[in-house]
Phi, psi and omega in degrees: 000196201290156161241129142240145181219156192273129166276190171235112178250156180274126185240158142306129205276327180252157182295129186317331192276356187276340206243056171245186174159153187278182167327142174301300201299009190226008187248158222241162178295284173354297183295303202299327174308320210283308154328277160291347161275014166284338183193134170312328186260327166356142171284327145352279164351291203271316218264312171250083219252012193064223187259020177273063170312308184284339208275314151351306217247334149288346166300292177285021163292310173320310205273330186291299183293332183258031177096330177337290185281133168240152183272152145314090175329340175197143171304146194207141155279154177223126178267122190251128191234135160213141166227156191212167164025037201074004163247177150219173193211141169210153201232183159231148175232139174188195197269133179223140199299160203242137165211116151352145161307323187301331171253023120087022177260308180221134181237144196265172185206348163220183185286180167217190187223131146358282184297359155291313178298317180278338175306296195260012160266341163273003200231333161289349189284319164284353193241341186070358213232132155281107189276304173293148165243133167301143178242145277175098167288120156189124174324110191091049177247335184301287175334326163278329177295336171303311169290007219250091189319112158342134179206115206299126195266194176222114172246148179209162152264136183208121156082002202083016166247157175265159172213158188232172154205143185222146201249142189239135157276178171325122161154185193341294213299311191310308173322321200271283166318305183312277203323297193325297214275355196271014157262344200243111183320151171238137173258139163302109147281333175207145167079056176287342165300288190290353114350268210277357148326284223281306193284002166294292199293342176271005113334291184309298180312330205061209186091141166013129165317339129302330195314168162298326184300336168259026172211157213236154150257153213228126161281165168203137176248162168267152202267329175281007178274142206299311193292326171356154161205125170258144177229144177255177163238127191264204239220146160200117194286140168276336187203157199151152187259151152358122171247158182227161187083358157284175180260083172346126170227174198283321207194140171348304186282331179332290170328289182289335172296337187287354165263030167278118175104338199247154159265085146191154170262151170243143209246152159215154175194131199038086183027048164202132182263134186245192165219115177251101195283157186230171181249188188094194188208352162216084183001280180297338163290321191275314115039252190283321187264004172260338169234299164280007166299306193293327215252340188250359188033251191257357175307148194261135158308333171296335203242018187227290182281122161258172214210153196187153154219039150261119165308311170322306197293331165283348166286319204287322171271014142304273186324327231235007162080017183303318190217177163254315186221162174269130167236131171270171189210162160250169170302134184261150157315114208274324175304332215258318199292296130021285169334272200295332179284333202253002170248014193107319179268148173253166179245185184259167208295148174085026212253333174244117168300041186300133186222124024279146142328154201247117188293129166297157156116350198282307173206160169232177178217123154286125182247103200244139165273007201236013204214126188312125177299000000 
């Protein structure tokens, strides 16, 4: 089952909000400029270095030696809070142990593509480092963050969210979580590449059954806290024939309301918006294997398809000859996704949104093989 643990993490030595930044996979070239000319120290810098991978890895050396980056005096689990749009969420952060899918302790929920995976294995090779923190589904957690020892916070702003981090050391309570979570499977919510990035590479590194190197650093949620926010992401075929036998709605907003609540999905093509009813339990699987499987035969779905999750935006690279057709979502169900990943099955890549992201730049972790967590 799960290993979560309290680590000794590299923290900023100066205030967060200037050296922060969303996920690399989620910034645009613009943003990452925009990104790095806020600070020289920005997290940017490591996580999207271009193809300079080494300059990445001396950079944080740089930063190690002269103090940017500081070690944590002792290992600590950290309780993380954001509110946002009138909710909040609170997560844990600590070190969790990297294990291949075959043991059945952390389960993947969509496919991944070759090519992220080689990005972010050249760019761990040079820094040595878990830069990001991965994000972690696992059941029965609220009850422990309650209980979860008074601390001093670190409140910062980010992004329109406010975030707190409160850092706890060793001692009942962390203990108590390891016992909780060491019963329990954990799901990949985000960052199913760099999952499996980081166990290719702590394969490489070796080391101690303990060592840092065999653990990542991990956010983890409870799947019941009112802030979750799941979003879905739609879909645009590059190529493709008519679909027929749906139900006609007028217009864009029609359309997404009439998927609310339902396993089906909605197409647009030559201006006209359908409702495509599905047989299933998870929309977006059902989906890829009832229409766009049928429509792409054996041709990979990776060289065909693009993903957004503004709808407008996906009309618009209709009109505008990009695709041929737009398939639209409702927000998927998170029990039936829970499901399926806990039976073994995967969805297809891009099938869950989780929201808000967990800001890069908060900790880091060194996967040092040679050094104890």
């Amino acid at each position: 089952m799960a290993d979560l643990r309290p680590l000794r993490t590299l923290r900023y030595a100066e205030p967060l909000g200037p050296v922060l930044a969303p996920p690399y996979d989620v910034l645009n070239p613009e943003q990452v400029a925009d990104y790095r000319a806020r600070s020289p120290h920005n997290v940017v810098h490591l996580t999207r270095p271009g193809e300079d991978y080494e300059g990445a890895g001396r950079l944080l050396r740089e930063w190690i030696s002269s103090g940017v980056l500081v070690e944590e005096p002792s290992p600590r689990l950290f309780v993380h809070e954001v509110s946002f749009d009138g909710r909040t969420r609170r997560d844990l952060l600590g070190a969790l142990r990297l294990q291949p899918y075959d043991e059945r302790a952390v389960l993947p929920h969509e496919l991944t593509h070759r090519g992220p995976r080689e990005d972010r294995l050249a760019l761990m090779r040079t820094t040595g480092a878990s830069l990001e923190p991965l994000w972690f589904l696992a059941e029965g957690l609220c009850g422990l963050l309650d209980a979860a020892p008074e601390s001093e916070p670190l409140a910062f702003d980010f992004g329109g969210e406010r975030h707190t981090l409160r850092a706890v050391p060793e001692g009942d309570w962390t203990a108590s979580v390891q016992r909780a979570l060491g019963e329990r499977l954990v799901l990949i919510a985000d960052g199913h590449h760099r999952y499996e990035t980081t166990v290719a590479y702590s394969q490489e590194l070796g080391g101690g059954a303990d060592a840092a190197s065999r653990f990542t650093l991990a956010m983890v949620t409870d799947p019941a806290d009112p802030g979750l926010v799941v979003l879905p992401t739609h879909r645009l075929l590059k190529a493709g024939v008519a679909i027929t036998g749906g139900e006609p709605v007028g217009s864009l907003p029609e359309l997404l309301k009439a998927l609310k609540g339902r396993v089906a999905a909605g197409t647009y093509r030559g201006g006209e918006f359908q409702v495509l009813p599905l047989e299933g339990e998870v929309s977006v699987l059902e989906l890829h294997r009832q229409v766009i499987d049928n429509i792409l035969g054996k041709r990979s779905p990776e060289g065909y398809l693009a993903y957004t999750r503004d709808p407008e935006e996906a009309v618009r690279w209709v009109d505008e000859g990009t695709g041929a057709a737009a398939f639209f979502l409702d927000a998927p169900d998170l029990a039936a996704v829970l499901r399926v990943a806990g039976a073994g099955g995967t969805l297809p890549q891009k099938s869950t949104y989780f929201y808000p992201k967990p800001p890069s730049g908060m900790l880091f972790h060194l996967l040092d093989p040679n050094r104890p967590l």
